[in-house]
C-alpha positions, -999 to 999 in steps of 0.1 A, spaced: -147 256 443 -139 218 439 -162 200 406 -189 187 421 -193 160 400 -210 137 420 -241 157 422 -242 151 387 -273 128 383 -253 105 356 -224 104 372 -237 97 401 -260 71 392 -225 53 379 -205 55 409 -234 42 425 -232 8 408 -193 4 411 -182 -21 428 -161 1 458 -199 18 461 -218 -15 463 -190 -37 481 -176 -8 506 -138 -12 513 -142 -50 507 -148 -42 470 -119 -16 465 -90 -35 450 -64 -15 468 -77 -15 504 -56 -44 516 -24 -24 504 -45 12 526 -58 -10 556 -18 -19 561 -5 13 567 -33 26 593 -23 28 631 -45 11 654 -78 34 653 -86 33 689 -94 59 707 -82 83 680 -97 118 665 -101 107 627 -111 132 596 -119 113 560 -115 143 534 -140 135 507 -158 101 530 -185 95 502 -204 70 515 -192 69 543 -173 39 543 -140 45 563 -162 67 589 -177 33 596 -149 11 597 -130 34 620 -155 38 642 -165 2 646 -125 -1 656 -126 19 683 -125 54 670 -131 86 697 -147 105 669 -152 102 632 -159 135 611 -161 129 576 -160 156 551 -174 157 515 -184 184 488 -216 161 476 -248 158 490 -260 132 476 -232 113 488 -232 132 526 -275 115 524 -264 84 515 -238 82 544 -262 99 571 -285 73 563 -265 42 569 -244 54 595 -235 57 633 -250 84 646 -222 91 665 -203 102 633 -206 132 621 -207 145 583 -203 180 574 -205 195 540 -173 213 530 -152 223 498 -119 210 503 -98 236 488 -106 259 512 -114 235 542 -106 243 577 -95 226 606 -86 233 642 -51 228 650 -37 198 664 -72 188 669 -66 154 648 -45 124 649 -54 103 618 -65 123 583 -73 100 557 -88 103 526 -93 82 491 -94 91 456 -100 126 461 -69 148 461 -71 147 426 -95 167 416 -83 200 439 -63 228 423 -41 242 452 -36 209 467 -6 224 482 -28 244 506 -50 219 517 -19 196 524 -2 224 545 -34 227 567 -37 189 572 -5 188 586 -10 220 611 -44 205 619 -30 167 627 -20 164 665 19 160 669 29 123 655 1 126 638 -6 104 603 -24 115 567 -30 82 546 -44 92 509 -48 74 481 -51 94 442 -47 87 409 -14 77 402 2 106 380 6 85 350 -31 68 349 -41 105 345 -21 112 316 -32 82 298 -21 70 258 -34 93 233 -57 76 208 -30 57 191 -24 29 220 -18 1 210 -16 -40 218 17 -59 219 22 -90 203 6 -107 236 -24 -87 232 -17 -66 260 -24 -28 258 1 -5 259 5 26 275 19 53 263 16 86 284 6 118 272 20 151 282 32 136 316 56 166 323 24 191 319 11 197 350 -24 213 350 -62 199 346 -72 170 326 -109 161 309 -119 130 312 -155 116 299 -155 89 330 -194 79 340 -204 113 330 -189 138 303 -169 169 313 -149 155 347 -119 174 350 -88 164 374 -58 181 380 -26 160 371 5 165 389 41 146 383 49 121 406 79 143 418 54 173 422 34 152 450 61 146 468 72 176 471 40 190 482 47 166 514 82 173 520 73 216 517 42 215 538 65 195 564 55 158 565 79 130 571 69 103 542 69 65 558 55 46 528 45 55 487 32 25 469 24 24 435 -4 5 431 -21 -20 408 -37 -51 408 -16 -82 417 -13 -116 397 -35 -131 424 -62 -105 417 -55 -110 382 -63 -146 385 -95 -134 402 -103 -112 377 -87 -112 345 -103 -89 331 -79 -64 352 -51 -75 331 -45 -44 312 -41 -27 348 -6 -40 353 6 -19 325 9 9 346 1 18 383 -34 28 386 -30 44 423 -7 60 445 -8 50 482 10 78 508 15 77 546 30 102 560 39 117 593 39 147 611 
């Protein structure tokens, strides 16, 4: 079974106060870069793997959406998007490593930030793309590969005071602990090669891969996101069926 970290009180408590859980899409840096590679929503069949809050079941189905299901391993984050939501959109409570879906009963799957933290991804992918309608398109965003296997303790700062980022053990594929908003999270770390892969063999046609961080204008807005141009902090994937 997937960590269900987000039932942890602490953690969730944490993620609760970010500013992609207080803002919505609006306050995720990388939506702008996401919300270009959608299809026009309308009238489509939409699944968001791991919907949290519920914030893309609610932007999809205020643009015209035939139905929204989102899917998450968390209660407390399926209560917190029942109770601000459409009725009309339904949220189920489901594992996603071993997640089912009818075939070709789907034409958008999207889901954000949480491929990461499933084991046989491989799986799941393969499914997705039996369960999206033909043409059919999965947009995901994860951790980028290399923001998961960040600088051991000796990083450093350049002579501009930026950090820099050594990776650690990038070529070994497997979990990772991480002591982020709560101790103990584990996610599984993957190459960058290895993801793409995982498309191409579960039979997706890529359209776009973006590696992404912050820009200089949001750098400008927010300086203290400097450091994030060291390395990509996401990776952004549409692809086709």
């Amino acid at each position: 079974m997937t960590q269900n970290v987000y039932d942890n009180p602490e953690f969730f408590e944490g993620y609760s106060q970010l500013g992609r859980s207080v803002e919505g899409l609006d306050g995720a840096a990388e939506w702008a870069s996401i919300r270009a590679l959608l299809p026009d929503l309308k009238g489509k069949r939409i699944a968001d793997l791991g919907c949290g809050f519920g914030w893309f079941c609610r932007f999809a189905w205020d643009e015209g959406a035939a139905s929204v299901v989102g899917f998450d391993v968390s209660d407390n984050m399926l209560a917190r998007a029942r109770a601000t939501s459409n009725p009309a959109i339904v949220y189920e409570k489901a594992d996603l490593e071993v997640l089912e879906l009818p075939q070709a009963s789907v034409d958008l799957v999207y889901s954000s930030l949480a491929f990461h933290y499933l084991k046989d991804l491989q799986a799941l992918l393969r499914r997705v793309h039996a369960a999206l309608a033909p043409d059919g398109q999965l947009v995901f965003s994860t951790e980028h590969p290399i923001y998961m296997a960040p600088a051991h303790p000796g990083w450093s700062k350049d002579a501009d005071g930026r950090t820099t980022w050594p990776v650690n053990g990038y070529l070994d594929e497997g979990p990772r602990t991480t002591d982020w908003l709560a101790k103990g999270v584990v996610k599984q770390h993957r190459t960058l090669g290895t993801l793409i892969n995982m498309l191409i063999g579960a039979g997706f046609t890529l359209q776009h891969v973006e590696e992404w961080g912050p820009s200089l204008e949001q750098v400008a807005a927010h300086p203290e996101w400097a450091d994030e141009r060291e390395r990509p902090m996401f990776l952004i994937v549409s692809a086709r069926k």
